[in-house]
C-alpha positions in Angstrom: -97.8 101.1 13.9 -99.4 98.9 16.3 -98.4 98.9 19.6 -97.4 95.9 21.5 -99.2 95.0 24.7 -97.1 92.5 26.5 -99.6 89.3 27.1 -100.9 89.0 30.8 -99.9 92.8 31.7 -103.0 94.7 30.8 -104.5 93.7 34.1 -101.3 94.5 36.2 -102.0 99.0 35.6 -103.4 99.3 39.2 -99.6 97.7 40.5 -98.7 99.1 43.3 -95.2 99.2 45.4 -96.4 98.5 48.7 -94.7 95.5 49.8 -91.8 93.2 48.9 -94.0 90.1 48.2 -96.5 92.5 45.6 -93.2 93.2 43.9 -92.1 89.5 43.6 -95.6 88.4 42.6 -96.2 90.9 40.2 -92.6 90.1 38.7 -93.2 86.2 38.5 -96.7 86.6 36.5 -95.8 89.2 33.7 -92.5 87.0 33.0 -94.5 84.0 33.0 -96.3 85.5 30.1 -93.3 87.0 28.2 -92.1 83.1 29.0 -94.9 81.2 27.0 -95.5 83.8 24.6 -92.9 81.7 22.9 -93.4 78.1 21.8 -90.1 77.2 22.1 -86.9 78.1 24.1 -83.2 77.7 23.8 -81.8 75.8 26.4 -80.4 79.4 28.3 -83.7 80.8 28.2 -85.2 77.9 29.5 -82.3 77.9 32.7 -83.1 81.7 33.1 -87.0 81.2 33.2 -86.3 78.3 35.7 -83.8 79.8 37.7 -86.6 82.7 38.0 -89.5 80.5 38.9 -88.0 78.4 41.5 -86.4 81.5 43.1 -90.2 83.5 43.1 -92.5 80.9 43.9 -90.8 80.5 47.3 -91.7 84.2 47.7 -95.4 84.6 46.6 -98.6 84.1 48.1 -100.6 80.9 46.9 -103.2 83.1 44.6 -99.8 83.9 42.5 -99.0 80.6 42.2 -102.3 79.0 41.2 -102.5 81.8 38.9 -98.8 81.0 37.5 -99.9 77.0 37.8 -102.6 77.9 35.3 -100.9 80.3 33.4 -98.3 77.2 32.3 -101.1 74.2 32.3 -101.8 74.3 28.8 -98.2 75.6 27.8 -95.9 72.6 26.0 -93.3 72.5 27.2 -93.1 74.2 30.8 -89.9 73.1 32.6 -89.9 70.0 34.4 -88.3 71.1 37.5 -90.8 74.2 37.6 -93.9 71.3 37.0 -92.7 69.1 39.5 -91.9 72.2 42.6 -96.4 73.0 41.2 -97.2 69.6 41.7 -95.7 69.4 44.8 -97.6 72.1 46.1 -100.8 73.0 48.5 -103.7 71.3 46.4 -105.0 74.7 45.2 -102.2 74.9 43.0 -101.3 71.3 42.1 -105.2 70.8 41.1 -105.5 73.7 38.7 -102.1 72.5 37.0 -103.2 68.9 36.3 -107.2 70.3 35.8 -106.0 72.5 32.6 -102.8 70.2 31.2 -103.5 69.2 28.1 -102.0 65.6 27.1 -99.8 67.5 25.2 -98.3 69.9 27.7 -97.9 66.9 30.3 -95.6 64.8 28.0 -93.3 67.7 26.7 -89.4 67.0 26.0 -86.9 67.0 28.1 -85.1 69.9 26.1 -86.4 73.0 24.4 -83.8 70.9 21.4 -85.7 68.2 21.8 -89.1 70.1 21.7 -88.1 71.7 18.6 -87.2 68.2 16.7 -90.3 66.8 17.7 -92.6 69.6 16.5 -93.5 69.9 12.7 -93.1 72.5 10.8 -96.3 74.4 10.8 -96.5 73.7 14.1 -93.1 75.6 15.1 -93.2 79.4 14.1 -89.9 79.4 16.8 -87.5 77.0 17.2 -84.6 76.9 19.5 -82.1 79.3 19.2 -85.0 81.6 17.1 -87.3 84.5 17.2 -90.9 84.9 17.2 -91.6 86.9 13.2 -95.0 89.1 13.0 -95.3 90.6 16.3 -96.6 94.2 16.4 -93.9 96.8 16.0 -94.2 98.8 19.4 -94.6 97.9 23.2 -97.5 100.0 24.4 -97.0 102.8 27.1 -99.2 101.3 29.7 -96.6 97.8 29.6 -93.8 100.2 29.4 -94.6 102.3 32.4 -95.5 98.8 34.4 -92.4 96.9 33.5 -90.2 100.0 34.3 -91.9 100.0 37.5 -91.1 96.6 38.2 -87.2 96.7 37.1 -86.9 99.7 39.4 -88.8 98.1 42.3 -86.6 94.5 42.1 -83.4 94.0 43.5 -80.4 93.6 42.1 -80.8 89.5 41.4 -84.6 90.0 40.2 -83.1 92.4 37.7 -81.1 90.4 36.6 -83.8 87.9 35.8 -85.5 90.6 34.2 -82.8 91.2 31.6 -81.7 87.6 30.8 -85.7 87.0 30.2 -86.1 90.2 28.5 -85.6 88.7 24.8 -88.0 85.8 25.4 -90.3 87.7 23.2 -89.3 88.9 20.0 -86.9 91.4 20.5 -86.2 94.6 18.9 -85.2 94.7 15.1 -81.9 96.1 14.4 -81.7 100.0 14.5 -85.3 100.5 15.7 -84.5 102.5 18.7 -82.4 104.7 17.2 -78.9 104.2 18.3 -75.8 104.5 16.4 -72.7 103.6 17.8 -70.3 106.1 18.3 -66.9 105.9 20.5 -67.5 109.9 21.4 -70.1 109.3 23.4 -68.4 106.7 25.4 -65.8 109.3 25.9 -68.3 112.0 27.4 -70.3 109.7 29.3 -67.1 108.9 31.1 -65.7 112.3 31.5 -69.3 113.5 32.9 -69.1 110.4 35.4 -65.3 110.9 36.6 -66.0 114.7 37.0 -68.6 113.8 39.4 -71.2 115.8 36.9 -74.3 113.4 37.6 -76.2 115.8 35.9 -74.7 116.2 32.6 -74.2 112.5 32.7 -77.8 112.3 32.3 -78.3 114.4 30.0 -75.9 112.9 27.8 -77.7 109.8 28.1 -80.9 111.1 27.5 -80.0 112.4 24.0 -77.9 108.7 23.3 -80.6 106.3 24.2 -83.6 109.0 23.3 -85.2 109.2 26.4 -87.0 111.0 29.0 -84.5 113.2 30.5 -86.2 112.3 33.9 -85.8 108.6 33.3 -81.8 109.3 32.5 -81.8 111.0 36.0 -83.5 108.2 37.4 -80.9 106.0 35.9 -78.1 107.8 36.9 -79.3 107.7 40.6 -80.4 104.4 40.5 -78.0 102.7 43.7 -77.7 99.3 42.1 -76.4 100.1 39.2 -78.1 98.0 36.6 -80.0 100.5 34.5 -76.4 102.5 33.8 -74.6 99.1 32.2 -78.0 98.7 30.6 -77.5 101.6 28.6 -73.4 100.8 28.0 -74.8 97.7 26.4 -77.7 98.9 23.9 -74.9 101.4 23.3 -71.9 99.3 22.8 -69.9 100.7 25.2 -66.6 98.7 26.3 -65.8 96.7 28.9 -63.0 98.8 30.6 -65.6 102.3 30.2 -68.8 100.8 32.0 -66.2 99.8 34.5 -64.8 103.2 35.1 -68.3 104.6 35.0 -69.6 102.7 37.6 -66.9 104.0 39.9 -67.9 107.6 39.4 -71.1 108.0 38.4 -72.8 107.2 41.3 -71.0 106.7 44.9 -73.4 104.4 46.3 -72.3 101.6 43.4 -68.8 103.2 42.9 -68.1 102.8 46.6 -68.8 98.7 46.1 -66.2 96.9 44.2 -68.4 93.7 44.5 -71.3 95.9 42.9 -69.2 97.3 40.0 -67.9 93.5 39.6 -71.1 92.3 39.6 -72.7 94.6 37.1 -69.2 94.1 34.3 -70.2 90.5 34.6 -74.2 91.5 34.3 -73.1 93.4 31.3 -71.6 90.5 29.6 -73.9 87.8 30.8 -77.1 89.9 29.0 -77.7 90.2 25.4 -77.7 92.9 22.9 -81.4 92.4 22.0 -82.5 92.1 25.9 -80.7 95.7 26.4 -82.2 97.0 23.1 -85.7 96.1 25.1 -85.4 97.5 28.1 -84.5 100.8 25.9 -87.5 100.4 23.9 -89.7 100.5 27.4 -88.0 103.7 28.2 -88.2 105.1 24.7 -91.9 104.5 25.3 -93.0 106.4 28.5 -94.7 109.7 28.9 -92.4 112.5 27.7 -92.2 115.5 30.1 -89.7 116.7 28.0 -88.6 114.7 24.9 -84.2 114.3 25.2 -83.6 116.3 21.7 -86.4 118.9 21.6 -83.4 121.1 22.5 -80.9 118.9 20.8 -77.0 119.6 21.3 -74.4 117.5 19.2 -73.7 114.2 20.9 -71.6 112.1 18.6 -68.2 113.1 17.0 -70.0 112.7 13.4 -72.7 115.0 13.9 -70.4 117.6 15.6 -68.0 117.1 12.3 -71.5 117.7 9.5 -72.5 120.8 11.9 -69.3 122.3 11.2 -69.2 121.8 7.8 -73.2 123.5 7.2 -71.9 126.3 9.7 -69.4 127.4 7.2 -72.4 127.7 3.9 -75.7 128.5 6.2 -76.8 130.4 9.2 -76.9 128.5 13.2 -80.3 127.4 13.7 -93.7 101.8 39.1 -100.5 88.0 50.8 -97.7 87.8 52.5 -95.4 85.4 51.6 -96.1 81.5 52.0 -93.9 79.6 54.2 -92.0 76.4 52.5 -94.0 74.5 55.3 -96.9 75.4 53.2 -96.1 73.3 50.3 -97.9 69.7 50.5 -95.3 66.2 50.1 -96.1 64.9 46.8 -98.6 62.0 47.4 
């Protein structure tokens, strides 16, 4: 199958983690492309995309936004509060906005609704409240390994963004990664995390979500928490479970009762598809070791169909602009 190379990231391999504002720049340009990779946006994706913009472009360097300016100046229908805060700023970037607009792209509705009334047909693979059909069936492993690197190096707000803009792109089809759910391994995963057994907790998780067993480690060390209700969501954990997770599974959340709040409402706030995605990217990195090349039983159901074939066969990863740097529209 074909593997899918996230538009705008094949030039982002050489990333590196050296600074805050490489982070934040590097974050605002590859979501930029996952944003107009699709012609059309329901209204939440469009307040999540916005939400991200404004917050970033107070925090990059002007080449980042003149590259984001251009990035959106033939798109359709970029957001008119993310337009206006471009126009508004140093001439660099105001100029190479207006310079590529198209007629088009200046006069876009109000509303991704609106957009997708006013657009024929043939002219709107998407509409709101739609996916994106025909995309290649894969992520690649270079995009894989750069956006893991990014949701590792943001903080816990810019994750979030992360994950409620995940499913701007077409997201993953039903049952493609894998994952079945199954109330047993809710029930391990917890009693690995309130034994304090970080450790098996990520081994667990390495055989439910099919990954690396060095990216469940990862996970399970990670301080802010987001990659472990990540994985209670693509595996349709409950509520109450990630909640008593969190507490255990890693003291530097679990000691936070604002964190473990935080992350509940994170898990409710994100979608299915989005956590599917970020699964998918972790599905996709380089295997050390691959999570079932010694595989164990996980779920109550295979434990039950061992049993009954034991019993009739033998075991077998610029500084930032000041706001002062921004021109008054003229």
């Amino acid at each position: 199958m074909p593997a899918r190379n996230l538009s705008g990231l094949e030039g982002l391999t050489d990333f590196g983690l050296r600074s805050d504002v490489e982070v934040r720049s590097t974050l605002l340009r590859a979501l930029t492309d996952l944003y107009v990779q699709k012609p059309v946006h329901t209204v939440d994706e469009e307040r999540h995309y916005i939400e991200l913009a404004l917050r970033l472009l107070e925090a990059v360097d002007v080449a980042t936004r003149v590259a984001v300016a251009k990035r959106l100046a033939g798109y359709r229908a970029v957001p008119p509060q993310v337009r206006r805060w471009l126009t508004e700023d140093v001439r660099e970037v105001a100029s190479e906005l207006r310079s590529h607009s198209s007629p088009q792209a200046s006069a876009e509705p109000a509303t991704a609704a609106a957009s997708a009334a006013a657009m024929p047909a043939e002219d709107a693979p998407a509409r709101a409240g739609e996916r994106l059909t025909g995309a290649p069936d894969t992520i690649d492993r270079t995009s894989a390994g750069v956006l893991n690197e990014l949701f590792f190096a943001a903080n816990a707000q810019e994750r979030r963004l992360i994950l409620l803009n995940l499913d701007v792109v077409a997201p993953v089809p039903a049952g493609r990664i894998g994952i079945a759910p199954d109330l047993s391994v809710g029930r391990r995963l917890e009693a690995a995390a309130l034994a304090g057994n970080s450790e098996e907790f990520a081994q667990l998780l390495a055989r439910a979500l099919r990954i690396p067993r060095e990216q469940a480690r990862r996970m399970a060390r990670d301080e802010l928490g987001e990659p472990v209700a990540v994985a209670a969501k693509a595996l349709r954990l409950k509520r109450d479970v990630l909640h008593r997770i969190l507490l255990f599974v890693n003291p530097t959340v679990g000691h936070s009762v604002e964190r473990v709040h935080a992350l509940a409402a994170l898990y409710g706030e994100m979608t299915a598809e989005a956590a599917e995605e970020m699964v998918e990217i972790w599905q996709t990195l380089p295997l050390n070791e691959r999570a079932g090349a010694k595989h164990q039983p996980l779920t109550q159901d295979e434990t039950v169909r061992r049993g009954a074939r034991a019993t009739t066969a033998a075991p077998r990863t610029g500084a930032a602009p000041r706001t002062s740097e921004r021109r008054n529209a003229s």
